[in-house]
N, C-alpha and C positions, 0 to 999 in steps of 0.2 A: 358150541358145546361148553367152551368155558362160562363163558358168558352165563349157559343157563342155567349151569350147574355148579359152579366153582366162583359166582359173582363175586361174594366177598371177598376171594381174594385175585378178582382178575388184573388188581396190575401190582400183583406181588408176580407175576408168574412172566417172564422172559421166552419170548420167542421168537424164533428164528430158523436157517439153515446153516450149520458150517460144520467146519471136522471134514474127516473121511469120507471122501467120495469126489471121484472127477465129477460130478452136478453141482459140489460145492464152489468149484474152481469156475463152474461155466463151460468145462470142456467135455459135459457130457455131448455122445453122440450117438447113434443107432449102435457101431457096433459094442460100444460101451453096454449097451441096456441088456447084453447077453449073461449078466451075475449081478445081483445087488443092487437090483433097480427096482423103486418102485414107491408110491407116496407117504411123503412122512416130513412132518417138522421136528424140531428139536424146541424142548421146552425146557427151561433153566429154572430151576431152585437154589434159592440160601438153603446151609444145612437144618436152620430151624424151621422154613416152611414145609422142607422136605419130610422131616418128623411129623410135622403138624397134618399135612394133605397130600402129600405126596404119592405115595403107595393109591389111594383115592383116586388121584390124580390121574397116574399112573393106568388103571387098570379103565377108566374112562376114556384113556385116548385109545390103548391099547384095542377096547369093543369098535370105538370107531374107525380104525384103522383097518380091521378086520372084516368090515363090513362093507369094504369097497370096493366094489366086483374085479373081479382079478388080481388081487391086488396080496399075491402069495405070497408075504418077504420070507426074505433067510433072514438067520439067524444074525449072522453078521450086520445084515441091514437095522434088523432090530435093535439091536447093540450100540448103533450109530443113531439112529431116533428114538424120541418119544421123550418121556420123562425123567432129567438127571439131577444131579444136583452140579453148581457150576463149579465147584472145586473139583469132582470127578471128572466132568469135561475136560476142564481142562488139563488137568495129572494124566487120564487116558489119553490126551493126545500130545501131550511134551515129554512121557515116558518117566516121569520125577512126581515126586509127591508137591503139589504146588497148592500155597495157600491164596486161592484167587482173591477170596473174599478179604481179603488182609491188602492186597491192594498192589503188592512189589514183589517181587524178587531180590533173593541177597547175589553179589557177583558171583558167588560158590556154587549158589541155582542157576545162574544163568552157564558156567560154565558147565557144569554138568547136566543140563538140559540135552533134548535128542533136538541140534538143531534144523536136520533135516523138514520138523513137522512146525516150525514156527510158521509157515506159511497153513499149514492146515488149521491152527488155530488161529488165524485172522482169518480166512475164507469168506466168500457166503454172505449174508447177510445176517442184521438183526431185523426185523419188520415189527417189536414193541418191546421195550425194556423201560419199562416207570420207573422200577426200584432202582437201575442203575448198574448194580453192581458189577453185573456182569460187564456191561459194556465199559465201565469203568477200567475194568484188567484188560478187558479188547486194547483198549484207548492206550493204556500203558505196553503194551507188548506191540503196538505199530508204532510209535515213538522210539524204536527200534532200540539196539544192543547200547548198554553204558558203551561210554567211549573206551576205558580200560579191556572191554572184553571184545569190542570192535578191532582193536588196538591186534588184542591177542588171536582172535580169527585171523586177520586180514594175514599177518605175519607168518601164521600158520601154511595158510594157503598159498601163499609167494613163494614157500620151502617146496612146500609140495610140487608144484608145477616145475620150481626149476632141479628140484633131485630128479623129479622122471624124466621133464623133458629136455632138459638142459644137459646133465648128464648121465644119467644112469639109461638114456636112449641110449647113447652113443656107446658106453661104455658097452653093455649088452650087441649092440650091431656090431663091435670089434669083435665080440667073440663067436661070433655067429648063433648067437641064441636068438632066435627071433621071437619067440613066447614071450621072455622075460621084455621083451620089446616091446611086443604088444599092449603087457600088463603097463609097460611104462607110459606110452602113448596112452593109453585110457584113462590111467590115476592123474596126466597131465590134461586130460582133455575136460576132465571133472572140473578140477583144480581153475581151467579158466575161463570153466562160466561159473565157479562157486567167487570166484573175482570179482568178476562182473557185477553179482547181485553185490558182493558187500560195496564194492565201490560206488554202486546205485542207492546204495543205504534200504537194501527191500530183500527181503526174503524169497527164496529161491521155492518153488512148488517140488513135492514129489519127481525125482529124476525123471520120469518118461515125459515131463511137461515140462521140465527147465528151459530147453531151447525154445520152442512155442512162448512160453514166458518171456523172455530174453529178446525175441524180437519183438512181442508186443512193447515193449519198453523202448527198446531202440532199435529198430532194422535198419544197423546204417555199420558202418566197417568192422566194429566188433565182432557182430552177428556174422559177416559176412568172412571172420576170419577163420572164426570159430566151425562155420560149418566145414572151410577148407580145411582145419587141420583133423578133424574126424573125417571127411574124406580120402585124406592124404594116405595112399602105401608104402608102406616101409619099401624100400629098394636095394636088397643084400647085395646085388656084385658093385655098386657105387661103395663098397665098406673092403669089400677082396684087396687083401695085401695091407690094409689101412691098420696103424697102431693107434691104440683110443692115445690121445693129447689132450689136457683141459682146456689148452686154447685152441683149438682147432676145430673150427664148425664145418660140417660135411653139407653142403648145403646142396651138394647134389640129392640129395636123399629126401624128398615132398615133404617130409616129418617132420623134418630139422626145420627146412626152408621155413613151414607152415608154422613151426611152435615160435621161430623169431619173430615170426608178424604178429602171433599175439602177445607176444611178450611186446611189442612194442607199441600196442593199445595199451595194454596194463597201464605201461611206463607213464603212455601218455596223459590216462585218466588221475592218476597221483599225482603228476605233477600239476594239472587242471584244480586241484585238491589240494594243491599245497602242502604234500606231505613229502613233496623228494625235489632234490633239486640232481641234476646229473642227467645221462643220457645211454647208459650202459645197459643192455636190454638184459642182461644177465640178473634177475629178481632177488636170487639169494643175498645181493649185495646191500638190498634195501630192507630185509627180513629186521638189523639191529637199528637203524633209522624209525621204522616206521613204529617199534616198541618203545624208542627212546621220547 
């Protein structure tokens, strides 16, 4: 269709699949195909083509897409293919106004970016980009975070894991709240596969595929710690009579046990990294270390 309609500018015009949707990741599957499935590429414009052909463009692929038996999309689907321009792709999918076509990021963008969806905007494929552009902001956002905001991440997350799991578990099972427990155990259990990916230098997919992610990369003690400590149940009468102490680990308690083994991959993977020297499975102690 481009081709016989849109020749003159068939290699101004960028195509491919990525963004939103487990089919970008590869982890579509049957029961996936029950919302928002259905055939569709994504086609990329500069702001000035998009002026120039784009709406054209636009309502061309839009007949064809339409005309392929079954092929009912939602609205949402739509929203995710057909014809956009790449600055809007990209700003719809890192939640910030981003100027792709310019080529960077300032550190202020990167910090306030929704890092969650960095992974949605590499996804997928390109299968033809002439002009470049786009692929060119591809190329700079999987050369992954400045080291300063790596820096600021990684530190972040090392708080995070050791305030839940390190103490505000504990603290919480002395008082018998087990909620508050719960919330701690999860904000920790986040906390140390959002680790992992920075320590791997790669972006973490949408939550309900991080783990699946995370073995794909490495199925080897990490993975294998991480699945025990979300396994792990809290165990209230190992805590009966117990006064929370900051040195005092209850290691009766699978949670505790479970959160020291990861914390002690962490450890290991930094100092593999050369970012720490020491042996102290306690992470908050490396939180000023690792910004310094």
């Amino acid at each position: 269709m481009i081709r016989s309609e849109f020749g003159m500018y068939e290699d101004r015009i960028a195509v491919g699949l990525s963004g939103e949707g487990s089919d970008c990741f590869g982890y579509d599957d049957f029961m996936s195909r029950d919302h928002d499935f259905g055939t569709g590429v994504c086609l990329w414009l500069t702001e000035a083509d998009y002026e120039l052909f784009g709406e054209s463009l636009r309502d061309a692929y839009d007949a064809l897409i339409a005309g392929m038996p079954g092929n009912d999309l939602t609205a949402r689907l739509k929203a995710r293919r057909g014809v956009m321009t790449i600055d809007g792709f990209y700003s719809n999918v890192l939640g910030i106004s981003v100027p792709a076509e310019k080529g960077n990021l300032t550190e202020e963008e990167w910090l306030a970016l929704d890092h969650s969806c960095l992974a949605t905007a590499v996804n997928g494929e390109v299968f033809r980009d002439d002009l470049g552009v786009f692929s060119s902001f591809r190329s700079y956002l999987l050369s992954y975070y400045p080291d300063h905001v790596w820096r600021f991440r990684l530190a972040d997350e090392l708080h995070k894991f050791a305030s839940s799991l390190q103490v505000n578990y504990a603290r919480c099972m002395s008082r018998g709240d087990t909620v508050a427990a719960r919330m701690c155990h999860l904000n920790g259990l986040s906390a140390s596969m959002e680790l992992f990916f920075l320590l791997h230098r790669q972006y973490p997919p949408y939550y309900k595929w991080t783990y699946r992610r995370m073995c794909e990369i490495e199925d080897g003690l990490y993975a294998q710690r991480v699945k025990a400590l979300a396994d792990a149940v809290s165990c209230p009468e190992v805590w009966e009579g117990k006064q929370y102490s900051p040195g005092y680990l209850n290691l009766s308690d699978p949670v505790v046990l479970n959160a020291e083994m990861v914390a002690e991959s962490v450890l290991d993977l930094m100092s593999q990294l050369g970012l720490i020297t020491g042996s102290n499975k306690y992470l908050e102690k490396y939180v000023d270390v690792i910004m310094k």
